[in-house]
Each structure stands twice: as structure tokens, then as C-alpha cells.
C-alpha positions as CSV (number, residue, x, y, z in Angstrom):
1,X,-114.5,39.4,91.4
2,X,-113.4,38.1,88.2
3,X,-111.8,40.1,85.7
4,X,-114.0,40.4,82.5
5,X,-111.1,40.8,80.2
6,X,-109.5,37.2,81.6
7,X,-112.1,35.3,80.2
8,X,-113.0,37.3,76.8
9,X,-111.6,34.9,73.7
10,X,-108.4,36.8,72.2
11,X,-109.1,38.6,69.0
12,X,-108.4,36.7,65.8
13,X,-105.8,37.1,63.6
14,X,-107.2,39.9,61.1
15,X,-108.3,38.1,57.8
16,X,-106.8,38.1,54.4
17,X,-109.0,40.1,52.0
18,X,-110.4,37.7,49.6
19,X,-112.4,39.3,46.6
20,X,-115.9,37.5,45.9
21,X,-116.4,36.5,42.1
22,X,-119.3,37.3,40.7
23,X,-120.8,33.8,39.5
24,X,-120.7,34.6,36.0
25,X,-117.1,35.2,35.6
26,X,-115.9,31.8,34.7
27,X,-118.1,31.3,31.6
28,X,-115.7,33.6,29.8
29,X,-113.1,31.7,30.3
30,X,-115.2,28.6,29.5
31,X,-115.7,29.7,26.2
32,X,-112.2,31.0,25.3
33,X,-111.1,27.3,26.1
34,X,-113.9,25.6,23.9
35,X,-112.7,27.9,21.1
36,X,-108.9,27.3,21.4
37,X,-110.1,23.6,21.3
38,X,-112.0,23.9,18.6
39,X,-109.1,26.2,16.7
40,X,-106.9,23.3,17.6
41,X,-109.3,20.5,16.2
42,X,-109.9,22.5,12.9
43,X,-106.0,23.0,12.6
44,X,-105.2,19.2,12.9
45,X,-108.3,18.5,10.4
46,X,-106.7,20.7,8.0
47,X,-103.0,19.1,8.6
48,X,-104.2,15.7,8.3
49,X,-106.4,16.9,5.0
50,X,-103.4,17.7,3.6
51,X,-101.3,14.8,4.3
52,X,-103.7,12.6,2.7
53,X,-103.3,14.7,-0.4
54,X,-99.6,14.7,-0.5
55,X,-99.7,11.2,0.0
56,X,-102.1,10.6,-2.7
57,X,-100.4,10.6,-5.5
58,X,-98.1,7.7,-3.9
59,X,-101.0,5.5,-3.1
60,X,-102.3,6.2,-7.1
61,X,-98.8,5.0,-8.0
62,X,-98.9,1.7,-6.0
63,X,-102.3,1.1,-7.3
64,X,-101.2,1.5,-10.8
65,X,-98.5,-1.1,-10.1
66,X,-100.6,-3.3,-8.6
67,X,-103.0,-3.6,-11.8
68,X,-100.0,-3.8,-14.4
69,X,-101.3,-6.5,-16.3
70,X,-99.6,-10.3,-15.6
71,X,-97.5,-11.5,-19.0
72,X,-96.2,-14.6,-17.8
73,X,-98.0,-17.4,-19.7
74,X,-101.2,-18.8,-17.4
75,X,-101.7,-22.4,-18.6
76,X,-101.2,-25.7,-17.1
77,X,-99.1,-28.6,-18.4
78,X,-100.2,-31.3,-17.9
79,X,-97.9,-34.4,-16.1
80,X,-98.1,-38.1,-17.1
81,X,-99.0,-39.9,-14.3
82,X,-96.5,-43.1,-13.6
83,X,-96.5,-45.7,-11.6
84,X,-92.6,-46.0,-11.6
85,X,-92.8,-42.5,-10.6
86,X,-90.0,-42.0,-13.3
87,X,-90.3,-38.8,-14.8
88,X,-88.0,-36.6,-17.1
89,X,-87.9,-33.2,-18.6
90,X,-86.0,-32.7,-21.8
91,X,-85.1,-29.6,-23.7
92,X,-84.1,-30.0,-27.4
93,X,-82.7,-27.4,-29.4
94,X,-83.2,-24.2,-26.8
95,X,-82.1,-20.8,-27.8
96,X,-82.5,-17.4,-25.9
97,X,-81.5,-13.9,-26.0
98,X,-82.6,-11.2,-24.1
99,X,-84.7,-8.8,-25.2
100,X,-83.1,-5.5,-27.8
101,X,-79.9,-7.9,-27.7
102,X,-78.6,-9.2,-31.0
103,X,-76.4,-12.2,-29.2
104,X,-77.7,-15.3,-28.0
105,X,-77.2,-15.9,-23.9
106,X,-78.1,-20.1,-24.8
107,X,-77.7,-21.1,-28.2
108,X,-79.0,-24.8,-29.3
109,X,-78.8,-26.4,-25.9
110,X,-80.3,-29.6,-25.2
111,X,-81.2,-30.9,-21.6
112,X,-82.6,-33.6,-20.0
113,X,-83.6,-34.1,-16.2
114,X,-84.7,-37.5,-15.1
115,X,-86.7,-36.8,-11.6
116,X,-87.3,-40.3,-9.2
């Protein structure tokens, strides 16, 4: 005869004691993440809100440069067309002073360039 106690499994290990979570218990924890998201989101919003205001006032200043009106002369002058493709420039008689100065810089120059 066989003894019973030979071929009876051996008792398990005893268990750790897990605790069971009710399902509901992660939404909490859910929500307190969506609304430090959120409290971040709103805080960068309001950073960035305020960068563009400090920053502004520089962008209005570069504008302003940016339309200062042009007050070199515009025109055209016109060039004689050669066939020798001689050409020459000539100043007669050129003063200059710079501007709120009482001396002259150039005083009665004359200049000619020949170009070709």
C-alpha cells in the first residue's frame, strides 16, 4: 500500500497579500494629471503672452526705422550712348561741407574721369 501523503502535491509557498483596487480608483488620479497639464499649458500661455509684450515695443521700433522716409534723390541720369564707348564725368567748381559745419571739407574742386 501506498502512502497517501507520498503522492499529495507539496503545499505552496503562502501568497503575498495583494490588495484589489476598486476600478474607480484611477480616475482620480486621471484627473489630477489633466489639471496639472492644463495648469502647465495656461502658465506657458501666460509666459509667452508676456514675452510678446516685452518684445513689442522693439518690433514697433524696427518698424519705425523701416518706414523712415528715403532722402537720397530718386531720379535717373541719363547716359549718352557712344559708339567709341568713350565716356567721361567731370566736376567743375564742387564745394561741400558737412552739415551744422561752417568750413568747407572740398572747396572749388574740379574733376574729370574719362571711362573706356
Amino acid at each position: 500500500m501506498r502512502n497517501s501523503t507520498a503522492t499529495r502535491p507539496a503545499p505552496s509557498a503562502p501568497r503575498a497579500i495583494s490588495p484589489v483596487w476598486p476600478e474607480g480608483l484611477w480616475e482620480p488620479t486621471a484627473y489630477v494629471s489633466s489639471i496639472v497639464r492644463l495648469s502647465d499649458g495656461v502658465s506657458s500661455l501666460i509666459g509667452t503672452a508676456g514675452l510678446i509684450r516685452i518684445n513689442g515695443a522693439f518690433v514697433q521700433q524696427f518698424f519705425d526705422f523701416l518706414d523712415c522716409p528715403n532722402v537720397m534723390y530718386q531720379g535717373s541720369l541719363t547716359v549718352e550712348k557712344r559708339s567709341d564707348q568713350q565716356y567721361e564725368i567731370e566736376f567743375r567748381d564742387v564745394s561741400f561741407r558737412y552739415p551744422g559745419s561752417e568750413s568747407y571739407a572740398l572747396r572749388h574742386v574740379n574733376m574729370k574721369f574719362r571711362v573706356g
